[in-house]
C-alpha positions, 0 to 999 in steps of 0.5 A: 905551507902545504898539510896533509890531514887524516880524519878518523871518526870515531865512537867517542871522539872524532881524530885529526892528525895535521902533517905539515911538508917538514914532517912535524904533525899534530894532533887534535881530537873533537867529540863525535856528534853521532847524529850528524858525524860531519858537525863533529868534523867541521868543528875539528877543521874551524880549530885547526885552522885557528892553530895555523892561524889561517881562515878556514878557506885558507887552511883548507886551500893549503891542505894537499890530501884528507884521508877520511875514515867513517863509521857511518856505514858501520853504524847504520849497519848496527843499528838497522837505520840503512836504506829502505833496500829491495833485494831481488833474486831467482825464483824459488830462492826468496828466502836465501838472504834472510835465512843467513847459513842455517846455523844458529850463531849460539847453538847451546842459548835456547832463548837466542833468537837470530839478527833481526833482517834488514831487508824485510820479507815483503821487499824480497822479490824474484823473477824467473830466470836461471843460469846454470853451474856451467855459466849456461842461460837455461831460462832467459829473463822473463821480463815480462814478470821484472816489469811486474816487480817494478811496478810493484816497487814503484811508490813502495818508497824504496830508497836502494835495490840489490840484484843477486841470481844465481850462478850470475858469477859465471854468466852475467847475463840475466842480471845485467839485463836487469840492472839495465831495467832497474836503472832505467825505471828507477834512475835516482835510486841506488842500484847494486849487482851481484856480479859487479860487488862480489863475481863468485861462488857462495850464494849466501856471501854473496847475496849478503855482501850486495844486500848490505851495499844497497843498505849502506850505500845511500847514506855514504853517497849523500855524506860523501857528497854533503863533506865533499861540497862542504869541503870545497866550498869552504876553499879544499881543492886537494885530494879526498881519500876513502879508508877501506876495510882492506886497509887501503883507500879509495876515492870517494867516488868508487866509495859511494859504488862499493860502500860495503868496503867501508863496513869494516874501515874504521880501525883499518888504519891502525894495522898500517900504522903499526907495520910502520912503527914495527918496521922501524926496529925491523920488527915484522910480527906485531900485535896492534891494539886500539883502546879508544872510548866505546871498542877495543880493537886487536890485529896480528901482523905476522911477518909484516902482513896484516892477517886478512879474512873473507868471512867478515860479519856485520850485525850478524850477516856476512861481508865476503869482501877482503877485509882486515881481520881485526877482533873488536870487543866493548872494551873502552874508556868508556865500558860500564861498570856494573853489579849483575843479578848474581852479585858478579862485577861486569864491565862493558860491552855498554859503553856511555860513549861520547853522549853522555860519557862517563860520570866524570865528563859531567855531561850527565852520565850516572853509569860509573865507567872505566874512565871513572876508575882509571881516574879514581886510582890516580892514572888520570889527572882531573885537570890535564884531561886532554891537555886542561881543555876537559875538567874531570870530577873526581867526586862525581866518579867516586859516588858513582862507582861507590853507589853502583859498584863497591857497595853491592860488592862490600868493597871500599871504593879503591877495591872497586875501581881496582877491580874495574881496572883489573876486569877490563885488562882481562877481557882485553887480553882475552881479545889478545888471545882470539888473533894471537893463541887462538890462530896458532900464534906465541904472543911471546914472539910478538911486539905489542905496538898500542894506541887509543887514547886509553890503551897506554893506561892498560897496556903494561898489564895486557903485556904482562897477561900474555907475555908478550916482552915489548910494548911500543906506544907510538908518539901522538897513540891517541891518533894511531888509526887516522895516522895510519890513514896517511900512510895507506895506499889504494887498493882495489881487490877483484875475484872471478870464480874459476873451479877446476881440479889443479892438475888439469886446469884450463892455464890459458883460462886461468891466464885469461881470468887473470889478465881481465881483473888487470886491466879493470883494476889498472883503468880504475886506479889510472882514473883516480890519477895513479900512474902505471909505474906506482902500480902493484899487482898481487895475484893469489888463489883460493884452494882446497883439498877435494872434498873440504868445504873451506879454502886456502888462499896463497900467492898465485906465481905467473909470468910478467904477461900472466900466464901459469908455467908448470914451474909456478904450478908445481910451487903453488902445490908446495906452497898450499900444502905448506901454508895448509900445515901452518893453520891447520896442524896437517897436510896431504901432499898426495891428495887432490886440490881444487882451485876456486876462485883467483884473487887480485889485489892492486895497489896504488902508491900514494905520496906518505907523510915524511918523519926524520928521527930524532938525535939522541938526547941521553938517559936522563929524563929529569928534565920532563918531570912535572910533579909526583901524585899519588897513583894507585899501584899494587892494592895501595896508593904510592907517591908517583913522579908524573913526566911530561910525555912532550918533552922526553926524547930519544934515549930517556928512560924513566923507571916504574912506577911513573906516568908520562902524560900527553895532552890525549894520551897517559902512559901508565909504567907499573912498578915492574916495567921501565920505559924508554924512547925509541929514535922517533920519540916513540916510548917503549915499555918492558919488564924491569929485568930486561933491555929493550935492545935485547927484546928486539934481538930476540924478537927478529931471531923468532921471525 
């Protein structure tokens, strides 16, 4: 029997889906161990192979693929415990890093003080060189005065440096010579450079985007290298894949080169998972949701493209790589609930996380949490939490959330954990709005495809907040991003800056451009054994009208041998100025446009995981009844029949209110929705005046 694994480490809990080469798969779930996130790991592998009954260099020799996605680099970002990192930059440009854009992130909030830095003033050093606007060298590097820098860094105990002059971008010169000096004084220290990370223009994006790469670098090369020598050791002799913010994989190796990609990673898997489950009802546009235990993360898919930004940020500073573009708020089982100065109820963005949880877990929480109310109202069953293998203490969670919340609030203690539940649905429709209403979207012409092991509990009312018609909750939710892991491919992105007025750009340099990012992102994916037929390529460019400070990237059309022909430039213009239309509510098709970078993205595809649907089994879900309990629904608590999520099939249907339990999920179908189960067993939630048939109808008419 061959496996593939998909690991995503996660705030709260770290996931496992197990696939097997029949396409059945299962799904395991372990606590984070925040302080060393590889103990987590490899207690979720020791009792995965006690499943399989295999040792575990059995079952590890037998695994074809791990896909990892980590939050490590993330949370060092966070939390300001990266690498002691030593930047160095152009003479007179010391403090670019640091001073970010200028701007103040809350203009109106006098007392807002700006990110605390992560590279310290004192580990900020330049030296005299200059390359100009041009690409020309007017000063060469003085390196009379680097040699100077390096013997002011030596014994300074710096753990990682990044380079970033200017105009290196077009000119590479300057700062490859010093990477050769750095890499020579300093042969175990991580070095980064500008024109390697991100060749373009911005001098703030860029210098941040290598700065944090230096940071984070380290500490994702010796996890990489610990799980990697672990994994072997321990009989693993298949493929190890990285998930990246673009969602895409990597190998470890160019993981531990462009660590900044991985910033981002963590709910990248949910969005691909998503395009596929959309795509099974031939749905393109889908809104994706991920409640686990410390976040809520949101993503819109229009048109089955994942929207996908440049301005991504991390603990206040910029991440320029291509990223998907996912709102993230604290929102999650674990969000606490509390009674502000002002006798206002709040709910999150603290979170009690995996340690010591919420007050129910009782592993010494004290903080009532969104998991204590759901748990109060009847939507959690104290001795089904995951699967019986956590007994939850419906008492302890009653006292809390009566000391801390109703209490303050002169309410009963149903009021207030009705209140959390209420509070919480808000601010993750609110989250909704930010991908969907705020960026020109209609949820109505939307799907909602849920996962998280929480997210099911609450999705009926985000639906209901933004009438969005289909709720599809995926089989095994609870493991939606580490799925989507398994179904991802690799991919590389490139950018050279190239500006020029569109009507008289340079197309044979253009071309040129074009064809040396290709063959660098074909020799990287043919060395991390792609072959050339399972290559894709796409093209694209950055835009604007002349005079404007943000762009427009669209697809860049060309020949097979990658040159421009007027035929793609005329279409290029049509298409910028239409997709400017989309965004911004106008265009101007007489006026100038301004090319400024050319992007490419290449895509290596990976073997996937199989899934056959399932035969129709009938309407009647009786057979998957398990008990009745009373569940809080409509400001009282009514007798509830309780199904067995594991065993309906394809075509049940059971009516509101119920609720469907998985051994780490629990659907909640409020009175006015019914559910059904789609071909793959995946259910399907919508209001009770309508059909499920009718909504996807409906739907595919609005793309």
């Amino acid at each position: 029997m061959k496996y593939k694994l998909g690991i995503d480490v996660g705030g709260t809990f770290t996931d496992f889906l197990l696939v097997e080469e029949n396409g059945e798969s299962h799904i395991f779930k372990t606590p984070t161990t925040p302080k060393d996130p590889s103990v987590g790991v490899q207690a979720g592998l020791a009792e995965i192979a006690e499943f399989t009954t295999l040792d575990l260099n059995q079952f590890l020799g037998s695994v074809e693929i791990i896909v990892h996605g980590t939050t490590i680099t993330t949370n060092a970002a966070l939390t300001r415990n990266g690498a002691k990192t030593a930047f160095i930059t152009t003479k007179g440009f010391r403090d670019l890093l640091n001073m970010r854009r200028g701007l103040r992130d809350r203009q109106y909030d006098s007392r807002y003080s700006p990110p605390e830095a992560f590279i310290r003033r004192r580990n900020i050093h330049t030296v005299e060189e200059r390359i100009d606007s041009q690409g020309k060298v007017l000063i060469p590097l003085n390196e009379d005065e680097m040699l100077a820098v390096i013997d002011k860094m030596k014994g300074n105990g710096v753990e990682a440096i990044a380079v970033s002059t200017l105009f290196s971008f077009l000119n590479p010169v300057n700062e490859r010579r010093i990477g050769e000096m750095l890499r020579e004084a300093f042969p175990d220290i991580y070095i980064s450079l500008s024109s390697e990370i991100l060749p373009q223009v911005r001098v703030y994006e860029r210098n941040s985007t290598v700065a944090l790469n230096s940071y984070v670098g380290p500490i994702l090369s010796s996890y990489l290298r610990k799980s990697e020598g672990s994994l072997q050791k321990s009989g693993f002799k298949g493929n190890l894949l990285i998930m990246q913010s673009n969602g895409g994989v990597m190998s470890p190796e160019m993981s531990s080169r462009f660590a900044v990609n991985t910033l981002l990673s963590g709910p990248a898997g949910g969005p691909v998972n998503g395009q596929f489950i959309g795509g099974i009802h031939g749905l393109h546009n889908i809104i994706t949701v991920d409640m686990g235990g410390t976040s809520f993360d949101v993503c819109l898919i229009n048109e089955g493209q994942p929207a996908v930004t440049t301005e991504g940020e991390i603990g206040g500073y910029r991440v320029a790589l291509p990223t998907l573009y996912i709102e993230t708020i604290g929102a999650g089982g674990g969000s606490i609930a509390s009674v502000d100065a002002e006798g206002m109820l709040q709910v999150g963005p603290q979170s009690a996380g995996a340690d010591p949880g919420p007050v129910c877990y009782g592993k010494g929480g004290e903080e009532p949490t969104v998991t204590d109310a759901d748990l109060i109202l009847g939507y959690l069953d104290p001795e089904y939490f995951h699967g019986g293998a956590l007994k939850l203490d419906l008492s302890a969670a009653t006292k809390a959330v009566e000391e801390k919340v109703a209490k303050p609030l002169g309410l009963t203690i149903n009021e207030a954990a009705a209140g959390i539940y209420k509070m919480i649905n808000l601010n993750m429709a609110l989250g909704v709005n930010l991908v969907s209403v705020a960026k020109g979207h209609n949820p109505r012409n939307f799907a909602m495809v849920v996962a998280g092991g929480a997210g099911p509990i609450h999705a009926a009312d985000i639906a209901r907040d933004q009438n969005i018609p289909l709720v599809i909750v995926p089989r095994g939710s609870s493991v939606f991003c580490a799925s989507g892991m398994l179904m991802s491919d690799l991919k590389h992105d490139y950018v050279r800056t190239y500006t020029a007025d569109l009507n008289a750009m340079d197309r044979e340099r253009a071309g040129e451009i074009c064809r040396e990012m290709l063959a660098e992102a074909n020799s990287t994916l043919l060395q991390e054994g792609i072959p050339q037929e399972r290559i894709q390529a796409h093209f694209s460019a950055d835009i604007r009208y002349v005079g404007q400070f943000n762009e427009v990237n669209v697809p860049l059309p060309m020949s097979s041998s990658q040159e421009i022909r007027d035929e793609d430039l005329k279409y290029l213009k049509e298409l910028f100025h239409n997709t400017h239309d989309k965004l911004y509510g106008y265009a101007m098709p007489g006026a100038s446009l301004e090319l400024i970078n050319i992007r490419l993205q290449t895509v290596g595809e990976t073997d996937k995981p199989t899934h056959k649907p399932s035969k129709h089994a009938g309407k009647d879900a009786s057979k998957a009844l398990k008990t009745h309990r009373q569940v809080f629904f409509e400001d009282k608590f009514r007798s509830t029949p309780v199904y067995d999520g594991l065993k309906m099939k394809h075509g049940n249907m059971i009516f509101g209110p119920a609720i469907v339990e998985e051994p780490t999920t629990t659907i909640v179908v409020p009175p006015d929705f019914n559910l059904s189960c789609d071909s793959y067993d995946n259910y399907m939630l919508y209001q009770r005046e309508q059909r499920p048939d009718e909504i996807i109808a409906e739907l595919k008419e609005k793309m």
